[in-house]
C-alpha positions in Angstrom: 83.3 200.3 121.6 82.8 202.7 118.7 79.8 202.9 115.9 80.4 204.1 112.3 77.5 203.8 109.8 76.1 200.5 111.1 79.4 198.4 111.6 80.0 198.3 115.3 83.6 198.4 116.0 86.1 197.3 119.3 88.9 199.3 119.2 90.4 198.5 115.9 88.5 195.3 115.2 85.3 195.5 113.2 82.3 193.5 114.9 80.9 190.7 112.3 78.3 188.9 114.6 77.8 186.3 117.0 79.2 182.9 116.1 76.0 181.2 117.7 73.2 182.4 115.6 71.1 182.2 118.6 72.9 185.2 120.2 74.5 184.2 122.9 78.5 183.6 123.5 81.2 185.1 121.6 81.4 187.1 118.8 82.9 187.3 115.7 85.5 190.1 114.2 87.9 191.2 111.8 91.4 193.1 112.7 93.1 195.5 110.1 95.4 192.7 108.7 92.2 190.5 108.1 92.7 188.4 110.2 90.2 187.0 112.1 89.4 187.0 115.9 86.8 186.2 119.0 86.1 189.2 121.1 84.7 188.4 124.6 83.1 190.3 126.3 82.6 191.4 130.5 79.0 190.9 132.3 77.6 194.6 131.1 77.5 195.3 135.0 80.8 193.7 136.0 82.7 196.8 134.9 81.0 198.6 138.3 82.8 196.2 140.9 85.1 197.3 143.3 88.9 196.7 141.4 87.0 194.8 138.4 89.1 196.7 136.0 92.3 196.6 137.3 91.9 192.7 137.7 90.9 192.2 134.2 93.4 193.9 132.9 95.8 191.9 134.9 94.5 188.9 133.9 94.3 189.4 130.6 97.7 191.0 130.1 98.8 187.9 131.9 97.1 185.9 129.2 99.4 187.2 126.6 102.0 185.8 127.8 101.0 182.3 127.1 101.7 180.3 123.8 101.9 176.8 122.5 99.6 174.0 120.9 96.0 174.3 122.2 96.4 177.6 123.6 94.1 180.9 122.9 96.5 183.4 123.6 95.2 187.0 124.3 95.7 189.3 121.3 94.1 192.5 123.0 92.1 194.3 125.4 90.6 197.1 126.6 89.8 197.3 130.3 88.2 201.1 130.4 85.8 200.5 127.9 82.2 200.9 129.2 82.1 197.0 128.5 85.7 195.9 128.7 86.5 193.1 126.3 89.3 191.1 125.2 90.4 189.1 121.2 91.7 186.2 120.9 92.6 184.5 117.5 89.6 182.8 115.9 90.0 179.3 115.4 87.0 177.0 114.0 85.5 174.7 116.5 83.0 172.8 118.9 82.5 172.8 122.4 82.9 170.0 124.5 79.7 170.6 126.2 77.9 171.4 122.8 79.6 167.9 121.2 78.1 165.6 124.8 74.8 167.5 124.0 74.5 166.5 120.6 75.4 162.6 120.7 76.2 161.9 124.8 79.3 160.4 125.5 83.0 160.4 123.6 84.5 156.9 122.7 88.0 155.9 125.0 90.5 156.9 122.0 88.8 160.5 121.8 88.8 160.8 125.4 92.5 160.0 125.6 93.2 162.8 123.0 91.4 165.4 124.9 93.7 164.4 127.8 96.6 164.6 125.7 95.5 168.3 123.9 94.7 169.7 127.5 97.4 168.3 129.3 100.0 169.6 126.1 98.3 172.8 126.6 98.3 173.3 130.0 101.9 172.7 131.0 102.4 175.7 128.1 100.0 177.7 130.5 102.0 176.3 133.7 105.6 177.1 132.2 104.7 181.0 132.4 103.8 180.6 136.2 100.1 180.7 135.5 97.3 179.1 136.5 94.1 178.4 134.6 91.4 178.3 137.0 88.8 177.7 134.7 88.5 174.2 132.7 84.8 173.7 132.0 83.7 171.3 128.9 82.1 174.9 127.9 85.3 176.6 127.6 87.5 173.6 126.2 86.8 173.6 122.3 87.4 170.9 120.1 89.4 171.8 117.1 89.9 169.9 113.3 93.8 169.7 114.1 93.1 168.8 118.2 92.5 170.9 121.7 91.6 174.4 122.3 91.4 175.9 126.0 90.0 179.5 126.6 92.4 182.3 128.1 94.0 181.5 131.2 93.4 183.6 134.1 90.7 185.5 132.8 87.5 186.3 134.6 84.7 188.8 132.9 82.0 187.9 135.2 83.9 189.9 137.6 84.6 187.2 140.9 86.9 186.1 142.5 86.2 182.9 141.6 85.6 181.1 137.8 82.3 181.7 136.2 79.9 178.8 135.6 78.8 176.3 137.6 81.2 174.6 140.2 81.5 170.8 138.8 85.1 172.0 137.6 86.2 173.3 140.5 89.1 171.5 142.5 88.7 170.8 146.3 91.3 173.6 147.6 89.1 176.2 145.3 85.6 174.8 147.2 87.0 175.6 150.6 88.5 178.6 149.5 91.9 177.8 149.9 95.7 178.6 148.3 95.0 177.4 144.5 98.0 176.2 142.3 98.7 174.4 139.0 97.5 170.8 140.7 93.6 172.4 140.2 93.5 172.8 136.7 94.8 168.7 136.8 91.3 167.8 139.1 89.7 169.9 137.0 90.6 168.2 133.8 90.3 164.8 135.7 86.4 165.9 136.1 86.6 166.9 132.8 87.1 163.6 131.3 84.6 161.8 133.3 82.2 164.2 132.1 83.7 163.5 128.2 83.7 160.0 128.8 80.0 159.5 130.9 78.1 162.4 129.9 78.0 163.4 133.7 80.3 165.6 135.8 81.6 163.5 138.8 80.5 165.3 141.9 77.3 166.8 140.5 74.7 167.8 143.1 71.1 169.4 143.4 72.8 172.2 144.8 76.1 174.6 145.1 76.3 173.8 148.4 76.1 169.9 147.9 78.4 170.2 145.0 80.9 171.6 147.2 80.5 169.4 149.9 81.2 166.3 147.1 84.3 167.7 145.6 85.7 168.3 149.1 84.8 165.4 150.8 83.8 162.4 148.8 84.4 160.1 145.8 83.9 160.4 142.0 80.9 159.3 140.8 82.6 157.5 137.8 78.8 155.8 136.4 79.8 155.2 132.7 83.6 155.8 132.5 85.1 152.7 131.0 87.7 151.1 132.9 90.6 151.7 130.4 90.0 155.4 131.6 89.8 155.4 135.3 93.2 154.5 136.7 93.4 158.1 134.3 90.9 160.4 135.8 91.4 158.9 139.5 95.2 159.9 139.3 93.5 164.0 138.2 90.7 163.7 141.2 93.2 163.0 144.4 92.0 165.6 146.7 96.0 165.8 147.5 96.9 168.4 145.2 100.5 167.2 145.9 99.8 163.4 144.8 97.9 164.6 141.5 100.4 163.9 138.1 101.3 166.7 136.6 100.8 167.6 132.6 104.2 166.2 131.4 103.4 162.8 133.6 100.2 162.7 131.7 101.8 163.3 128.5 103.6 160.3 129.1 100.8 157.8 130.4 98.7 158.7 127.5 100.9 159.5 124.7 101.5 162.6 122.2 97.8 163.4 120.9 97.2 161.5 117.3 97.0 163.7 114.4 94.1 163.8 113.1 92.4 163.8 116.5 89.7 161.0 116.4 86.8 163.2 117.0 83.3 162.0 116.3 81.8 162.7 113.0 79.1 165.3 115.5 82.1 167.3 116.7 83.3 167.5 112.8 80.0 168.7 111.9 79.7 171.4 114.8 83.2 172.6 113.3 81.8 173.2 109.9 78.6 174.9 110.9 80.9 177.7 113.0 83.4 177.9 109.8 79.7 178.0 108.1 78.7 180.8 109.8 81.7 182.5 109.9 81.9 182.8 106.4 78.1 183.6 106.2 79.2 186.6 109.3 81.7 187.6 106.5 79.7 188.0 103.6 77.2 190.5 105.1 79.9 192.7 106.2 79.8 196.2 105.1 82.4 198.0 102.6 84.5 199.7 104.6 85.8 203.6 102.7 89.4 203.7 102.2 91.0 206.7 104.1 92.0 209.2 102.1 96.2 208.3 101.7 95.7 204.6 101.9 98.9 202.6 102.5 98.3 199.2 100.4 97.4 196.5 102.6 96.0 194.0 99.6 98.3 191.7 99.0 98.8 192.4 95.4 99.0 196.2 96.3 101.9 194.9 98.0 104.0 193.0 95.3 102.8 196.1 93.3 104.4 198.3 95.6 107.6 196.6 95.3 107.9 196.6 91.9 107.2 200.7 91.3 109.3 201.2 94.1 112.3 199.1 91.7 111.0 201.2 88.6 111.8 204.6 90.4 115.1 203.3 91.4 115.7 202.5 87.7 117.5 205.8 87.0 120.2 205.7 89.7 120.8 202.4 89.0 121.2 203.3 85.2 124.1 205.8 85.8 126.0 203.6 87.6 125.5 200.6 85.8 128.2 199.0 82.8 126.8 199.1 79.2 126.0 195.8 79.0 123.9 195.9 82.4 121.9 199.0 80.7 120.9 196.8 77.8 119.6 194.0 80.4 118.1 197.0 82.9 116.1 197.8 79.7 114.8 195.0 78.7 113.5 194.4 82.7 112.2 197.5 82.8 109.8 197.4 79.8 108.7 193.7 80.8 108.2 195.6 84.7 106.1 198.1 83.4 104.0 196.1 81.1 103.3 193.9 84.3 102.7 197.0 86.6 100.1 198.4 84.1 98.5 195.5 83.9 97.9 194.7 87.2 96.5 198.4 87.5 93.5 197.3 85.1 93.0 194.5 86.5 92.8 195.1 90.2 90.4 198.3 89.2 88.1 196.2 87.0 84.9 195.2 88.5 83.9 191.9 89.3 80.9 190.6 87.9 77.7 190.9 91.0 77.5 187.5 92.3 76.9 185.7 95.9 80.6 185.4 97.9 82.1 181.9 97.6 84.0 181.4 100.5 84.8 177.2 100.5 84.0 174.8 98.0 83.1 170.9 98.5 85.4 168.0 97.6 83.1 166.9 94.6 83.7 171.1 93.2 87.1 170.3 94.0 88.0 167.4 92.0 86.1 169.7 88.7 88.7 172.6 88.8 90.8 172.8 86.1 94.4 173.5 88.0 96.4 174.8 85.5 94.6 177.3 83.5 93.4 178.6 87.3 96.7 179.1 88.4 98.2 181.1 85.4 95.0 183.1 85.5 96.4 184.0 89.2 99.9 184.3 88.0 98.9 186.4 85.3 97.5 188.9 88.0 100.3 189.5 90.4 103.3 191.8 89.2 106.6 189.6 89.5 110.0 191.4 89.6 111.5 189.9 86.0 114.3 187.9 88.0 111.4 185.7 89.3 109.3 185.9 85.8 108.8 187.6 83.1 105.4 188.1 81.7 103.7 185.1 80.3 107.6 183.2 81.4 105.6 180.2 83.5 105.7 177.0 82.2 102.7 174.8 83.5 102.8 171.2 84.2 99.8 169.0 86.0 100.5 167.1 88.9 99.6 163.6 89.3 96.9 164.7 91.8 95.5 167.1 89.1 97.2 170.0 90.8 99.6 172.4 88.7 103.1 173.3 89.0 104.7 176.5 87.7 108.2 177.3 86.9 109.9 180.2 85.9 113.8 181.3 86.8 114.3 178.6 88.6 111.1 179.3 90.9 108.0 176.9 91.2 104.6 177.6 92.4 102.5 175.0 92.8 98.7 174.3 93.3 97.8 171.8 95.2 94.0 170.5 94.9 91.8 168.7 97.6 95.3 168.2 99.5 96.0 169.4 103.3 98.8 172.1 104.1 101.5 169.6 106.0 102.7 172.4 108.0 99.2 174.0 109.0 99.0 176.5 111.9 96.0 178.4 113.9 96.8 181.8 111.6 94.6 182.6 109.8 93.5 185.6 107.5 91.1 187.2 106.1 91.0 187.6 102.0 87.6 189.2 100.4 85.6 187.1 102.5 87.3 184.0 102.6 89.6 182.7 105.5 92.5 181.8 104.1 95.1 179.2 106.3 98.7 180.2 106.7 101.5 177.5 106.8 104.8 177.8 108.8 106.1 181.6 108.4 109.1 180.2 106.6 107.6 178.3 104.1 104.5 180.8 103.1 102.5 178.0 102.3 98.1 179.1 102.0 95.3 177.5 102.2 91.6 177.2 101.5 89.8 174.5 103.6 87.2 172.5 101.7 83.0 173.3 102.8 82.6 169.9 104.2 83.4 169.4 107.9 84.9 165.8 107.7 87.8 166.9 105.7 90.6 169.2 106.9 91.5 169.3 103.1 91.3 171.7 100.0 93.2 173.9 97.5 97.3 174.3 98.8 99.4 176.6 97.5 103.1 176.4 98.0 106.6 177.5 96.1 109.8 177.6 96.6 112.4 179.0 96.8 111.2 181.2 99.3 113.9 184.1 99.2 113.3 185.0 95.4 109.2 184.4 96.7 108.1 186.1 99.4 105.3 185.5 101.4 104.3 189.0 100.2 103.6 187.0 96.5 101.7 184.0 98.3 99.6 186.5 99.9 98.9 188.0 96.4 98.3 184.8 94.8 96.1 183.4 98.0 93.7 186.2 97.2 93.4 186.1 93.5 92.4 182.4 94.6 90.2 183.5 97.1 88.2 186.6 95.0 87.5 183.5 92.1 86.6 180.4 93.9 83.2 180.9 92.2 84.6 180.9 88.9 87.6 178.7 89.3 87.7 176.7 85.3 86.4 173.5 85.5 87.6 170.2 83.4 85.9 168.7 81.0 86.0 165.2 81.8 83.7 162.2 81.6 81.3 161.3 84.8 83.1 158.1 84.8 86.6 160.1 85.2 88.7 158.7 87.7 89.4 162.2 89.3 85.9 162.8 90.3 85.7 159.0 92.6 85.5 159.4 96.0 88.5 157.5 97.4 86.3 156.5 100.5 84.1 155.1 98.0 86.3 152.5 96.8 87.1 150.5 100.4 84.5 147.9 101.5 84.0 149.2 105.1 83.8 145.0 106.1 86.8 143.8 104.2 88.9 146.8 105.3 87.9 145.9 109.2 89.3 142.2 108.6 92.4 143.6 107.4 93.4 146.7 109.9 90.9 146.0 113.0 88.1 148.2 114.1 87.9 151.7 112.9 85.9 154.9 113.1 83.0 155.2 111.4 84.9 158.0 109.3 87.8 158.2 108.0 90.9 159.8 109.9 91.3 162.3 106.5 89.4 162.9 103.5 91.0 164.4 100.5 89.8 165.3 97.5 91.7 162.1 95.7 92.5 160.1 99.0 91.4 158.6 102.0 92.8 157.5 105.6 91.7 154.9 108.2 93.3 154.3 111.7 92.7 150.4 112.8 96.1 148.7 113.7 97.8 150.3 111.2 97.2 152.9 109.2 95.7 151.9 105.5 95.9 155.0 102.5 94.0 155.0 99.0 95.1 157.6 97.3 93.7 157.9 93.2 96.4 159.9 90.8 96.3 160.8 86.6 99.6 158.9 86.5 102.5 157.0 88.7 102.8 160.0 91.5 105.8 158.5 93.4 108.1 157.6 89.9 107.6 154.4 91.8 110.4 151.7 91.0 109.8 148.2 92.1 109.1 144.9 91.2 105.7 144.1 88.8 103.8 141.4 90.1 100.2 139.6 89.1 98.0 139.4 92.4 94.4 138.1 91.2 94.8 138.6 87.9 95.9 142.6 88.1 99.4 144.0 87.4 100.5 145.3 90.6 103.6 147.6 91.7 105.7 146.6 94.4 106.8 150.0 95.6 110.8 149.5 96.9 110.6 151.1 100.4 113.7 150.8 103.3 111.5 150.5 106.3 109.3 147.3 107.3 106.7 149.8 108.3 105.1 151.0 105.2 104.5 148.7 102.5 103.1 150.5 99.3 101.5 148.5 96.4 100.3 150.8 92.6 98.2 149.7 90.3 98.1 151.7 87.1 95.3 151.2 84.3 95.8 152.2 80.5 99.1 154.2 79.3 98.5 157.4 78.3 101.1 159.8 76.5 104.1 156.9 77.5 102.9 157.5 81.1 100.4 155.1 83.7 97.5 156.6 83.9 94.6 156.0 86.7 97.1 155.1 89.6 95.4 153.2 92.3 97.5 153.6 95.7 97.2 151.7 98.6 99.9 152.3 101.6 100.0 150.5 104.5 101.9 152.3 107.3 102.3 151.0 111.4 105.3 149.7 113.4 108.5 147.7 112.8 108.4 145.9 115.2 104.9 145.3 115.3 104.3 141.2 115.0 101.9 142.2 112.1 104.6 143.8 110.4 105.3 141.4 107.6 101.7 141.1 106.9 101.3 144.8 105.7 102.3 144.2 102.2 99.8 141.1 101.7 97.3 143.0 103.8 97.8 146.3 101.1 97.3 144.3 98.2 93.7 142.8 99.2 92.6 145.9 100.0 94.7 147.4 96.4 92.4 144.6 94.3 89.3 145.2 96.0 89.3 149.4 95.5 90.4 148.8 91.7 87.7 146.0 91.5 85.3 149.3 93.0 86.6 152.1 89.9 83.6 153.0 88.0 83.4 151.8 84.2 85.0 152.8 81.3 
């Protein structure tokens, strides 16, 4: 651990603060990419035990070796540090022991998809010959896209057995015996009788009585509903051989839904760490550029590119037909013109102002896409086969997004959507986290300030060899330095863009229709809404017809409906479109209906979609 000024650093990741404001747990840093990481650290007198370090650093190189969904793979450590400590990726999220604290017990369907999360995660932690040794409802984390587990294999308290009380142990652990993979299955079976009671299984007044319990005698299962405990009585055989093992419990309880059906607590938990983080961010200090600085902003980067093509110019000219030197001119006059400006902008200072580092859905549905976007454009220097200076053409979306195309190559803004392909990365830009999609497709993201949505502004293009993700990067932070001052439309309150899509389903009527659901939606956007009951039912609000829907026109209680043609008997899709505007349907009312063929329902989903079609137009505000 190193000090300069008042930043506190490990190794080459800058300290930002604890994550619970309180102090305690673990904290909060930044690595030289940006990116953004949790640093744990040992028990300040662990380091003095007999072989501590040589353990930790076994454990924790052992820890990099595992990947996969739900995992928190070890990015580094340092094991002769007077405090040794470890970083894993950052990832926003709640744990289990602080959701059961805040509103008691999870509901079955949650319950199952912590069993599916761990149990996914696990048999990644398996394949590499590990074992976990240390599921505990404070170290499994509850995530906006599912399951988190801590490192595997990693002890800072310094013992030879896990830290934290014993609840989670597994009978051959409490005697002290040869531990395999089979103990991290009892200890997620106690785990889910603690999610789904509020109370670990073989809790006693004492170690010693706990131990006796998990050695020698039955579950308490008080409170777990019976759907559940043919489940957790499979995990807590005191047989390790006759426990299932993570594929088998895959496969009772299915792949884990997307969105996970947390509670709206566990949601809110979320947002307050992304809160904070953001809040840790802000208050960091500037941080002096060394003295040869190789660029490392993202614009730097496309900037580099393109002086590095503007010294190759002159080579190029002398071997280069008369005809290509007339074309090589005009580039490079367009390519320095770019290059300059992007100098005066990127050295211009910003107007003082408080960091924005997430905006709600209601900011959201203000911004003005398009004018944004070539503002953004307008700042990162583009080689002149991708686009020559002012070269974008700008379109809106049906979801008031924007689409830019030049050369052949699009960009597009996506606002209030969700990345499709989103992963755990995620980096750091000014002060704001930005999401990265799939490495192939570059996508970014900036999630939304309000916990219940995994939503906000998507930024995508293709194609991705005349794009790099070098130019998403650059783009991302333009985005990122002007959330505060993104433009805002000027559209009438009653403006169909600015309705809460939620807003427009009557919570009793949609319950006859699809069955019980959650008491929030499964995803808010910043146009459209999702609930899980039997099927799944979609209201989506667009400026115009956002599928080029064909179909048959039909009048269902006295409103002109779309029949959307579809090939499956799984989704049925009915549009409603209000007054024509510019030859086009504008205020496009969406309802999609999606479940099963062969679900005996499945013929009802079209007349099911247009009752709940009628009632969310019947709900639009005025004009």
């Amino acid at each position: 651990m190193t000090s300069a000024d008042t930043t506190i650093s490990f190794g080459r990741y800058r300290l930002l603060g604890p994550l619970d404001p309180a102090g305690a747990g673990d904290l909060l840093g930044v690595a030289p990419d940006n990116s953004l990481v949790l640093l744990r650290l040992s028990d300040p007198g662990a380091a003095a035990a007999d072989d501590f370090r040589l353990r930790f650093r076994h454990s924790a190189i052992a820890g990099m070796r595992v990947g996969g969904a739900g995992n928190a793979a070890v990015l580094d450590l340092d094991s002769d540090a007077e405090q040794p400590w470890l970083a894993t990726q950052f990832v926003p999220s709640a744990a289990l022991a602080d959701v059961i604290a805040a509103g008691g017990a999870l509901d079955p369907a949650a319950v199952r998809a912590l069993a599916a999360g761990c149990a996914a995660a696990l048999a990644g932690v398996h394949a590499t010959g590990l074992v976990h040794r240390d599921l505990r409802p404070d170290t499994v984390t509850l995530t906006a896209d599912g399951v988190r587990l801590g490192p595997p294999g990693v002890i800072p308290a310094g013992h030879g057995t896990p830290a934290g009380p014993p609840d989670f142990l597994a009978p051959e652990q409490a005697m002290g015996l040869e531990t395999g993979a089979a103990a991290d299955i009892f200890a997620l079976g106690s785990l889910l009788v603690f999610a789904a009671s509020g109370h670990a299984p073989f809790g006693a007044p004492s170690v010693p009585y706990t131990l006796f319990n998990i050695a020698q005698r039955d579950p308490d299962l008080t409170g777990v509903p019976d759907e559940l405990r043919e489940l957790v009585l499979g995990c807590l055989r005191k047989d390790p051989a006759a426990r299932p093992t993570p594929a088998q419990i895959l496969d009772y309880v299915g792949a884990a839904p997307a969105p996970p059906p947390w509670p709206e607590r566990a949601l809110t938990l979320i947002g307050e760490q992304r809160t904070r983080a953001g809040e840790l961010l802000a208050r960091l200090p500037a941080q002096a550029p060394p003295e040869q600085p190789t660029p490392r902003d993202p614009i730097e980067r496309v900037r580099a590119v393109a002086v590095r093509a503007r010294a190759e110019l002159p080579a190029r000219w002398h071997a280069a037909s008369g005809r290509a030197r007339a074309v090589a001119v005009v580039a490079a006059l367009a390519l320095v013109a770019v290059v300059a400006g992007a100098g005066f902008l990127l050295t211009r200072a910003d107007p003082a102002q408080a960091p924005v580092t997430a905006l709600t859905l209601d900011q959201l549905r203000r911004i003005d896409a398009c004018p944004w976007l070539k503002s953004a454009l307008d700042e990162v220097p583009f080689d002149a086969a991708i686009a020559t200076p002012g070269g974008w053409t700008l379109t809106p979306s049906a979801s008031w997004g924007c689409r830019a195309a030049s050369n052949k190559n699009f960009v597009e803004l996506g606002i209030g959507e969700f990345l499709t392909f989103a992963t755990e990365r995620t980096r750091l830009m000014g002060s704001v986290p930005v999401h990265l999609g799939w490495r192939k497709d570059c996508e970014r993201s900036i999630l939304s300030a309000e916990p219940r949505s995994r939503a906000g502004i998507v930024l995508s293009f293709e194609p991705v060899k005349d794009l790099t993700c070098d130019h998403a990067d650059a783009i991302a932070a333009v985005l990122a330095r002007t959330l505060g001052s993104a433009p805002r439309a000027d559209v009438p309150a009653n403006a169909l863009r600015l309705v809460d899509a939620c807003d427009l389903v009557d919570r009793a009527k949609l319950v006859a229709a699809i069955g019980p659901v959650a008491d929030d939606p499964a995803e808010v956007g910043a146009h459209s809404c999702t609930f899980e009951g039997r099927v799944t039912a979609q209201v989506t609000l667009g400026s115009f017809d956002p599928f080029g829907a064909k179909g048959e026109r039909k009048p269902v209680d006295g409103l002109d409906i779309l029949a959307v043609s579809g090939g499956s008997k799984a989704i049925c899709t009915r549009l409603y479109a209000g007054t024509e505007r510019d030859g086009k349907p504008a205020d496009v009312v969406t309802v999609r209906i999606q479940g099963g063929d062969q679900s005996p329902r499945a013929a009802t989903y079209c007349d099911t979609a247009e009752r709940l079609l009628v009632d969310a137009v019947r709900h639009l505000p005025k004009r």
